[in-house]
C-alpha positions as CSV (number, residue, x, y, z in Angstrom):
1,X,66.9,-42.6,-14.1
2,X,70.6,-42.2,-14.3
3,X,71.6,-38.9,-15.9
4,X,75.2,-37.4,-16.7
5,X,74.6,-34.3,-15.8
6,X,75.4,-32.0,-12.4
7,X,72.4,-31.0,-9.8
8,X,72.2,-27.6,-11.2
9,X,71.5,-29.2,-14.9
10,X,69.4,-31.6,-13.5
11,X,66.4,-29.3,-12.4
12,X,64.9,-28.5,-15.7
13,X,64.7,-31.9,-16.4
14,X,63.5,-32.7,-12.5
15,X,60.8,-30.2,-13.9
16,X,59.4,-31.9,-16.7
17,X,59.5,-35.4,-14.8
18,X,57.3,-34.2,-12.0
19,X,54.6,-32.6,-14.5
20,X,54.9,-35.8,-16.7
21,X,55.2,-33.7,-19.9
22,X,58.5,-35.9,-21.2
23,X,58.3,-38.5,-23.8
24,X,61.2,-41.2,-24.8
25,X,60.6,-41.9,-28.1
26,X,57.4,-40.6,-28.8
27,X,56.0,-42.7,-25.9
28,X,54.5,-40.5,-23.0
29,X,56.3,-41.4,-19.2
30,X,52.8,-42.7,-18.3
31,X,52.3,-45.0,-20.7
32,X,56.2,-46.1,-20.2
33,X,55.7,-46.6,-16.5
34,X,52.2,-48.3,-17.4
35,X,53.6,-51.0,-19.4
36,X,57.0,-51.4,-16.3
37,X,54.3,-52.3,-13.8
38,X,52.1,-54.7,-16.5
39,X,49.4,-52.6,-17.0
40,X,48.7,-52.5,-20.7
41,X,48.2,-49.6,-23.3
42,X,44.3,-50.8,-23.8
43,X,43.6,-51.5,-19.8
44,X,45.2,-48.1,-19.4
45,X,43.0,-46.0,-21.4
46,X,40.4,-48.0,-19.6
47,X,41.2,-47.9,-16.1
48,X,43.3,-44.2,-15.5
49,X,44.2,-41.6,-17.3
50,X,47.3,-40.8,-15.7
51,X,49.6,-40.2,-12.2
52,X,47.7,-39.4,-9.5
53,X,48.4,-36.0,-8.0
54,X,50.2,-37.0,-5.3
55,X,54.2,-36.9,-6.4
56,X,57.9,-37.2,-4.3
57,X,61.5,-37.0,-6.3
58,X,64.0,-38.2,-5.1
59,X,68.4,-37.7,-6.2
60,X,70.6,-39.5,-5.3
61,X,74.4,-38.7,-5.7
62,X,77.6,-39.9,-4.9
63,X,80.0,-37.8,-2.9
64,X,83.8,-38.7,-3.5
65,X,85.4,-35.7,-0.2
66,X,83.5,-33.4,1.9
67,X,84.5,-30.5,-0.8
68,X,82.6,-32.8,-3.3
69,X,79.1,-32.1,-1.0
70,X,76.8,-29.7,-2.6
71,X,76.1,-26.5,-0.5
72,X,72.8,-24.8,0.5
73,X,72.5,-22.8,-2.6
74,X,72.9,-26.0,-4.4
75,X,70.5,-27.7,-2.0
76,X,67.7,-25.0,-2.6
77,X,68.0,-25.5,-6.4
78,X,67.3,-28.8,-6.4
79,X,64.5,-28.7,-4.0
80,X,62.2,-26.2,-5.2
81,X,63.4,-27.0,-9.1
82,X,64.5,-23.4,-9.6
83,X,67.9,-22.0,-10.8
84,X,67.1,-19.0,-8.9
85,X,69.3,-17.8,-5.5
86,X,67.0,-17.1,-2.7
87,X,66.9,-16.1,0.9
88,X,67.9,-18.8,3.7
89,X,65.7,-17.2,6.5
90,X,62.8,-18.0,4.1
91,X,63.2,-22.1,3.1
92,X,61.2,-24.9,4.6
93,X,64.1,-27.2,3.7
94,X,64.4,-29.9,6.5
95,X,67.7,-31.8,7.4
96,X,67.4,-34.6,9.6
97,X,69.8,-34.7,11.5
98,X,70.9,-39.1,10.9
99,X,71.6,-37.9,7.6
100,X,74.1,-35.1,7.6
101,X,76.0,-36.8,10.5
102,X,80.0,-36.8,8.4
103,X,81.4,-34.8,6.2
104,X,80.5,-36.2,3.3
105,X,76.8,-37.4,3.4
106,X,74.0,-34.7,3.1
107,X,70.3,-35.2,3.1
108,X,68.1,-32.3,2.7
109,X,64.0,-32.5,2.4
110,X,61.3,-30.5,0.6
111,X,57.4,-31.2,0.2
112,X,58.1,-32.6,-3.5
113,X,61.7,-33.4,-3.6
114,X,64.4,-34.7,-1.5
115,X,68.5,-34.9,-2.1
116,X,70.8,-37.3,-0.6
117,X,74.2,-37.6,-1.1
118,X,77.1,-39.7,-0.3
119,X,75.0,-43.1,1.6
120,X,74.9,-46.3,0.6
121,X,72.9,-48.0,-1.6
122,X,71.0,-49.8,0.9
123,X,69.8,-46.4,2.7
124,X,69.0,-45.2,-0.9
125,X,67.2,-48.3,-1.6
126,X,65.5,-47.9,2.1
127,X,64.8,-44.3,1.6
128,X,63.0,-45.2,-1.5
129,X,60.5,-47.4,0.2
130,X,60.2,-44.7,2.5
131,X,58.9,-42.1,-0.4
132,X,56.7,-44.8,-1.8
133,X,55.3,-45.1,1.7
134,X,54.7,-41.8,2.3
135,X,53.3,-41.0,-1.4
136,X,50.7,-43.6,-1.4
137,X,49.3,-42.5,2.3
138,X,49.1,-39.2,0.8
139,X,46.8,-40.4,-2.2
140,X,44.8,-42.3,0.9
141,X,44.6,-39.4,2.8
142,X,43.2,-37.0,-0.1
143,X,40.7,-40.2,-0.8
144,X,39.6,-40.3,2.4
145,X,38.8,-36.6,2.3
146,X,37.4,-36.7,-1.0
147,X,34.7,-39.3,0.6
148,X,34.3,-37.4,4.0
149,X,33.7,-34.1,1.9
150,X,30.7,-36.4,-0.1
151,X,29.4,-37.8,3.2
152,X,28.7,-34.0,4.7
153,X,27.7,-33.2,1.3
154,X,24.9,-35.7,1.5
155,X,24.3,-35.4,5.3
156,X,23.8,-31.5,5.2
157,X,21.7,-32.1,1.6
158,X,19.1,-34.1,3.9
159,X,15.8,-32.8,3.9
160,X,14.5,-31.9,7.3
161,X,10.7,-32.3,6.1
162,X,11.0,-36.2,5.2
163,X,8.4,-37.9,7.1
164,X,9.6,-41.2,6.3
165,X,11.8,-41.9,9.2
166,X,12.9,-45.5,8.0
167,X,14.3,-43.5,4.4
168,X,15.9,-41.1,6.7
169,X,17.3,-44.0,9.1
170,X,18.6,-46.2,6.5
171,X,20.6,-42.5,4.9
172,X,22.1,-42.0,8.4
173,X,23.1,-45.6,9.1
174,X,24.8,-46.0,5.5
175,X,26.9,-42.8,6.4
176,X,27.7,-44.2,9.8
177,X,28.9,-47.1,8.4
178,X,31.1,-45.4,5.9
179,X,32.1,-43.3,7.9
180,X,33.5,-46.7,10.4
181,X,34.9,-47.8,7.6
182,X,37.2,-44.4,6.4
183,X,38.2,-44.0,10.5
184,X,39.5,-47.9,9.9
185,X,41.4,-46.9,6.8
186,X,42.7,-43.8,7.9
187,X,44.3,-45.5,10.8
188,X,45.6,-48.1,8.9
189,X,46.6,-46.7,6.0
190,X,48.2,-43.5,7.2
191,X,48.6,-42.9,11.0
192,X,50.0,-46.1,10.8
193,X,52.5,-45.4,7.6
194,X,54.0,-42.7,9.8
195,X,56.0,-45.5,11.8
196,X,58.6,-47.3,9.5
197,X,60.9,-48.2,12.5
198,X,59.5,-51.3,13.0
199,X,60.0,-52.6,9.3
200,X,63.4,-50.8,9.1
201,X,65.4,-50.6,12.0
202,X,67.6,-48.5,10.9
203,X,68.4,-44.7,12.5
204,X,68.7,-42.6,9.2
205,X,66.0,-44.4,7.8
206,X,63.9,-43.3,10.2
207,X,65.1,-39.4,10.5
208,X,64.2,-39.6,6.4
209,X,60.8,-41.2,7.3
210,X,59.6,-38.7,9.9
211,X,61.0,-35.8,8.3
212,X,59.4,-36.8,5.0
213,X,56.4,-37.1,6.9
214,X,56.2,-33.8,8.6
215,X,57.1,-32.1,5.4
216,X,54.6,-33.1,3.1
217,X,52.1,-32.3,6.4
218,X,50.5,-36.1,6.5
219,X,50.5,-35.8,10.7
220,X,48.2,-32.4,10.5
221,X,46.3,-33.6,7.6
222,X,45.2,-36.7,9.1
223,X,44.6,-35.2,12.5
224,X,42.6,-32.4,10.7
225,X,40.8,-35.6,9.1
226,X,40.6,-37.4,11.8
227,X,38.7,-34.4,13.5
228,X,36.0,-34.3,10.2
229,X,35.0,-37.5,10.5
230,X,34.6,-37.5,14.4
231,X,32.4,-34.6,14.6
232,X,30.5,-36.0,11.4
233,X,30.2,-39.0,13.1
234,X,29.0,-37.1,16.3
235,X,26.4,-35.1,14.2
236,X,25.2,-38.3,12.5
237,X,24.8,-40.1,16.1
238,X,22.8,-36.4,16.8
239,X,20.1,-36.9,13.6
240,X,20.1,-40.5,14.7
241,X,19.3,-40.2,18.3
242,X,16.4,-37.0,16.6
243,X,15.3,-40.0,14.3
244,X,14.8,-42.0,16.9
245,X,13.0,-40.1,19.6
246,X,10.5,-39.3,16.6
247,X,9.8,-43.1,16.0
248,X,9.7,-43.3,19.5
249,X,6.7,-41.0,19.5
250,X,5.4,-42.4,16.4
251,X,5.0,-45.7,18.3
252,X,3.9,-43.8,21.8
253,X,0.7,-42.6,19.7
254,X,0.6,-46.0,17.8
255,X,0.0,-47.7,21.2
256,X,-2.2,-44.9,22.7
257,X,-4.5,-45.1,19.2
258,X,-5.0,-49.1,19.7
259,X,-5.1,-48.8,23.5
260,X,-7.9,-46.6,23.1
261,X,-9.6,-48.7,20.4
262,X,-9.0,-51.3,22.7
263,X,-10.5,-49.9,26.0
264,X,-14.0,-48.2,24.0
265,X,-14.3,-52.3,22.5
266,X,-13.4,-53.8,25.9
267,X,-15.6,-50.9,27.7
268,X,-18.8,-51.7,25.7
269,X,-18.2,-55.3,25.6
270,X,-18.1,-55.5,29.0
271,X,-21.1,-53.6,29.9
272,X,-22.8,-55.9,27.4
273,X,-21.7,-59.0,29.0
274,X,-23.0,-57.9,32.1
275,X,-25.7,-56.7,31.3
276,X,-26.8,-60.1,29.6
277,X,-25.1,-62.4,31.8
278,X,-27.7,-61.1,34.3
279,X,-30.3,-61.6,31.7
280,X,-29.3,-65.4,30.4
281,X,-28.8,-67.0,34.0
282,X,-31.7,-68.9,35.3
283,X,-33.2,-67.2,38.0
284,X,-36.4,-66.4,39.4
285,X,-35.4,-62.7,39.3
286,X,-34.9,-63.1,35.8
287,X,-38.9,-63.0,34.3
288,X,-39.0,-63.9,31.0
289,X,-42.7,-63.0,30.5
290,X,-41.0,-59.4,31.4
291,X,-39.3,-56.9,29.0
292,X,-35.6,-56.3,29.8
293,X,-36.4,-52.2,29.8
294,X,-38.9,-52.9,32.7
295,X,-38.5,-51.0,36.1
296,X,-37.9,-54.0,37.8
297,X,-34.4,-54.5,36.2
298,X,-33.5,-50.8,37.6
299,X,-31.6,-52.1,40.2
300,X,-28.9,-54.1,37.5
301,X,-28.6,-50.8,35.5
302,X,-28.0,-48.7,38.7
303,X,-25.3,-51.6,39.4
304,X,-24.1,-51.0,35.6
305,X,-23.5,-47.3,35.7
306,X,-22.4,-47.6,39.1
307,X,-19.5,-49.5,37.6
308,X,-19.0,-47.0,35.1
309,X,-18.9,-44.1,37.0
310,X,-16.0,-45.4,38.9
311,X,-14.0,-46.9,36.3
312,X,-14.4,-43.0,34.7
313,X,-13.8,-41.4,38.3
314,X,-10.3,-43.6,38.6
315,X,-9.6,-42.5,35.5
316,X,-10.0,-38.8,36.3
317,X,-8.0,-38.8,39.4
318,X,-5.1,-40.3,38.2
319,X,-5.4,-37.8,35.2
320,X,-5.5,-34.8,37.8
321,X,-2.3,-36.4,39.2
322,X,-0.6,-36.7,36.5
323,X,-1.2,-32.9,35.9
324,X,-0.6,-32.2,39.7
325,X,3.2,-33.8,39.4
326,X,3.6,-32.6,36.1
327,X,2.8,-28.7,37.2
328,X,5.5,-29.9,40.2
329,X,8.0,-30.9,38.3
330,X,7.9,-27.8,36.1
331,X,8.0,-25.2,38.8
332,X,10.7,-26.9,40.7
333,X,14.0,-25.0,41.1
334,X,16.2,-25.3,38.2
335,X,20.0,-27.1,38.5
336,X,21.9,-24.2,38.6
337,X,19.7,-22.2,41.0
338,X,20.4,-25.7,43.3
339,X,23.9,-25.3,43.3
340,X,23.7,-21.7,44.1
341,X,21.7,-22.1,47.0
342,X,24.7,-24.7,47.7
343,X,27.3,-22.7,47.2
344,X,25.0,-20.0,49.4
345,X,24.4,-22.4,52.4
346,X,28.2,-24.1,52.4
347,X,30.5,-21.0,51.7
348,X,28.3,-18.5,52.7
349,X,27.8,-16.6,49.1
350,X,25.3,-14.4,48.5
351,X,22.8,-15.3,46.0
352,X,20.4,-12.5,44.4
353,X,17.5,-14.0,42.8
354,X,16.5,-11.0,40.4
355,X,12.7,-12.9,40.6
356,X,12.4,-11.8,44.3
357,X,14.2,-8.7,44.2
358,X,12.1,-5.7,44.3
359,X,13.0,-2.4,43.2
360,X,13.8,0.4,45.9
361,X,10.9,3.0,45.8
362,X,12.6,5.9,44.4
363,X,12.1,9.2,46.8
364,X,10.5,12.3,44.9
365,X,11.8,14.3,47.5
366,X,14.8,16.8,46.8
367,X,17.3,17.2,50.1
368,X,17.6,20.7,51.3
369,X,20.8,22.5,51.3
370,X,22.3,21.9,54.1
371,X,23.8,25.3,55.8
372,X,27.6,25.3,57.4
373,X,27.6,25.7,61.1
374,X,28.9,29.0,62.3
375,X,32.3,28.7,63.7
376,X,33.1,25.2,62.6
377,X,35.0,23.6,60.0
378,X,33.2,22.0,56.6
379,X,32.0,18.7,56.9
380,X,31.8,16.1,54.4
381,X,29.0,15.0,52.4
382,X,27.0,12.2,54.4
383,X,28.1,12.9,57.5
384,X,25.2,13.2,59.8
385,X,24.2,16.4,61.7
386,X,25.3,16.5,65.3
């Protein structure tokens, strides 16, 4: 927008333009920038309702002699969009350095508006792209946070008490994956927007770039981001890894419920099949005339239980040593009690255990007054009596 006026004059108008509350004609500066990018009055109503919050001005002026160069007062104005004086000591103006190299070129930075003076159109058309670069990585960034902030919402908003662990999985894994996703775009989108050298090689370019950059805080932003999504990505990997070890002993009592089933149908099927094996072979031991409870069989059914008792005596013992290793394992010396008893045997520090250490019986009796020898000087406590 080309406007005859001087900086000073320009600032109530800078006003307006960055709250969007001008019209031309009766038409609002959203709908007029809506139909210079081909989006439609109709689609518009549709799709947004106006500029997203994320905003950069930028002026541009010519400078004729270096008397022609605004000052600082002049700079100030037109930064924070105030016709007010103020106090140098207390501005977060930035000058980069590329652009205030000669007499007659200035370029002074704010958060939400930037000046330069006296460059050529080329820079001002590269400094441009810059702004539009650095505006659009802000509205990624404040997306990305918006869906970081809704990820936590829903991760810390997870009930504790769900016993369905596959519900529960299938929550987690659809955050992980989002949360892949925003780390991508964050790099991408705005780590990655911080470096415009490579595009335009060009040294006051770049000074704008980084400046711009550093004043509208992208680098902290993102790194503060970047730090969100890593330890919600760690926490995640934490409920995962919780998720896990519970389907893990979900399954562990799965297998122990059908290896029990198991054993008690292989157990009784087994005795079975021994016991009338011995009864179906063709033998003269075998009397059919005979009743299978007869004492004569007794020798078989000893043989039977026999078997038994030994399977359940095996069974036993390696029960007892599970305990006995367990009970081993448990009263073994802890890791940092190791590595003091290291430190104790290769340096030769002392180690108190306050387990073993026993308390000093206390002595009920009261020491005597001790009487001053005649004809000798006073000796000090704790000095023994000659």
């Amino acid at each position: 927008m080309d406007v005859p006026l001087s900086l000073v004059e320009s600032v109530p108008l800078m006003e307006d333009l960055y709250y969007a509350s001008i019209e031309c004609a009766g038409v609002p500066l959203e709908q007029i920038a809506g139909e210079r990018v081909g989006c439609h009055a109709e689609r518009a109503e549709e799709q947004t309702s106006g500029f997203l919050p994320e905003r950069h001005q930028l002026v541009f002026r010519s400078v004729s002699s270096p008397e022609d160069a605004p000052n600082d007062d002049t700079i100030q104005r037109v930064i924070y969009r105030s016709d007010l004086p103020y106090r140098p000591e207390h501005s977060s103006i930035t000058y980069p350095a590329e652009l205030n190299r000669r007499p007659t070129t200035v370029g002074a930075l704010g958060p939400y508006a930037s000046l330069i003076c006296g460059h050529q159109d080329y820079i001002e058309n590269s400094v441009l792209l810059s702004a539009v670069q650095t505006v659009g990585s802000a509205a990624r960034l404040r997306e990305i946070r918006e869906v970081a902030y809704a990820y936590g919402h829903r991760f810390r908003a997870r009930s504790d008490g769900e016993r369905d662990m596959h519900r529960r999985r299938t929550m987690l894994e659809t955050i992980s994956e989002g949360l892949s996703h925003l780390e991508l775009e964050l790099s991408y989108s705005v780590e990655a927007g911080g470096d415009i050298g490579t595009l335009i090689p060009a040294l006051r370019v770049e000074s704008f770039h980084s400046a711009l950059y550093s004043a509208m805080g992208l680098t902290e932003r993102s790194a503060l981001i970047g730090q969100m999504l890593s330890r919600l990505s760690n926490a995640i990997s934490a409920e995962l890894t919780s998720v896990e070890s519970a389907e893990q002993r979900a399954g562990d009592r799965r297998r122990i419920r059908t290896v029990v089933a198991v054993t008690f149908v292989t157990t009784v099927t087994g005795t079975l099949s021994l016991l009338f094996g011995f009864f179906g072979i063709n033998a003269r031991q075998v009397d059919e005339d005979r009743s299978m409870f007869d004492d004569r069989y007794t020798p078989i059914y000893a043989l039977i239980t026999l078997i038994l008792a030994c399977a359940l005596a095996i069974f036993s013992g390696m029960r007892l040593h599970e305990r006995w290793t367990e009970r081993r394992e448990r009263n073994r010396i802890r890791t940092w009690e190791t590595i003091h008893g290291l430190l104790a045997r290769e340096f030769g520090a002392v180690m108190l255990d306050p387990a073993r250490m026993a308390p000093a019986p206390s002595s009920r009796t009261i020491p005597g007054t001790r009487t001053r020898p005649p004809d000798e000087e006073p000796q000090p406590s704790g000095t023994p009596p000659r």
